[in-house]
C-alpha positions in Angstrom: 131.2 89.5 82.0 130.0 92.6 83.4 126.0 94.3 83.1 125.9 97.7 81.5 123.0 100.0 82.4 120.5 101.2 79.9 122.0 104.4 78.2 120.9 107.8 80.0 120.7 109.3 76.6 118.5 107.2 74.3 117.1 104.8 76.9 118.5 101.5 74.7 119.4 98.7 76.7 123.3 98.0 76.9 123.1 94.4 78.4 126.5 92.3 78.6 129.9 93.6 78.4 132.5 91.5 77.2 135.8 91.5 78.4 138.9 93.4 76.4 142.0 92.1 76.4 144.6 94.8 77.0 148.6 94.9 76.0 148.9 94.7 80.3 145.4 94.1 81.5 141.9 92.7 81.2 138.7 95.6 80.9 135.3 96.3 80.5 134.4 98.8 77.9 130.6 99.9 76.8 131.1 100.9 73.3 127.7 102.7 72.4 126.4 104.4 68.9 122.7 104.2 68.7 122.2 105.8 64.8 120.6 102.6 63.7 117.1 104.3 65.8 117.7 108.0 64.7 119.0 108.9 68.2 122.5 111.5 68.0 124.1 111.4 71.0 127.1 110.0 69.0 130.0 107.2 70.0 130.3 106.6 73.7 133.2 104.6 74.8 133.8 104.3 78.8 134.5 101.7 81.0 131.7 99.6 82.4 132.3 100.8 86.2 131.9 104.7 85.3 128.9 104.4 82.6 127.2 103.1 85.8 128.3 105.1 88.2 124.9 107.3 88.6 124.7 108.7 91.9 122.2 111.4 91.5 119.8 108.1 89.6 120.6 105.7 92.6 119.5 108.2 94.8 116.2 109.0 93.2 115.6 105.2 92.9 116.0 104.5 96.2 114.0 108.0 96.9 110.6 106.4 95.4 111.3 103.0 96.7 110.9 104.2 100.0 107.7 106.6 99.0 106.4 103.2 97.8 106.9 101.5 100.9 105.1 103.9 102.7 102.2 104.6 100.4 101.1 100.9 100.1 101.8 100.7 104.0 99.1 103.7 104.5 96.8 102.4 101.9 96.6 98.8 104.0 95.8 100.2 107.6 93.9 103.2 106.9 93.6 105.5 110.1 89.7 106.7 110.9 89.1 110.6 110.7 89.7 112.6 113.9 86.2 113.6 114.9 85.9 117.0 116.8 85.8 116.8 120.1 82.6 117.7 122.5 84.2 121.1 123.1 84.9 121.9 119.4 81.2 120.7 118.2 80.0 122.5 121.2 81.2 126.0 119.7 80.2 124.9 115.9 76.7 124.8 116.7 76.7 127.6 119.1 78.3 129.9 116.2 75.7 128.4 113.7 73.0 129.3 116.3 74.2 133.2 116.5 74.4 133.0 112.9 71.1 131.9 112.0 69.5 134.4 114.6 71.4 137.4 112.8 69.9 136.4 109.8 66.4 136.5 111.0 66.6 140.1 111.8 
C-alpha cells in the first residue's frame, strides 16, 4: 500500500492507495473526482509515483524549513545592538553642537 499526497487542486486528502492488479503487473493508481464538495477539477487518474512527484512543492518545503531553523535559532541567542564607537559619538555631538549654534543666530 502506497500514501498518496493531498490533491494540488482541491486540497482533499488522498490517503492509501490500494494496489491494482494488472493483466502482467501489480500498480498504484490515485483515482481522484472530488464533485461530492463542489470542487471541478474533474477525474484524475495517475499512478501514485507521478501524482507525488512535486519538485517545485519539495523545494519550497524544504525552503521554509530551513528559514525556520534559522528564525527560532536567532530568536534564542539574541545578539546586543552595535553601539557607535567613541569616534562615531565623538562626531554626533560635535555636528549637534554646530547645529544648535546655527540655530541661535
Amino acid at each position: 500500500m502506497k500514501i498518496a499526497k493531498d490533491c494540488p487542486f482541491c486540497g482533499e486528502d488522498i490517503g492509501p492507495v490500494v494496489a491494482r492488479q494488472g493483466t502482467k503487473y501489480t500498480f498504484y493508481q490515485v483515482m481522484h473526482q472530488p464533485n461530492k464538495k463542489g470542487h471541478r477539477h474533474g477525474l484524475i487518474i495517475m499512478d501514485v509515483d507521478e501524482w507525488n512527484n512535486r519538485p517545485i512543492e519539495d523545494a519550497l518545503n524544504a525552503r521554509i524549513a530551513e528559514l525556520e531553523a534559522e528564525n527560532a535559532a536567532l530568536k534564542a541567542e539574541p545578539k546586543p545592538l552595535a553601539y557607535w564607537s567613541d569616534e562615531k559619538k565623538q562626531t554626533y555631538a560635535d555636528n549637534e553642537g554646530r547645529s544648535a549654534k546655527r540655530s541661535e543666530e
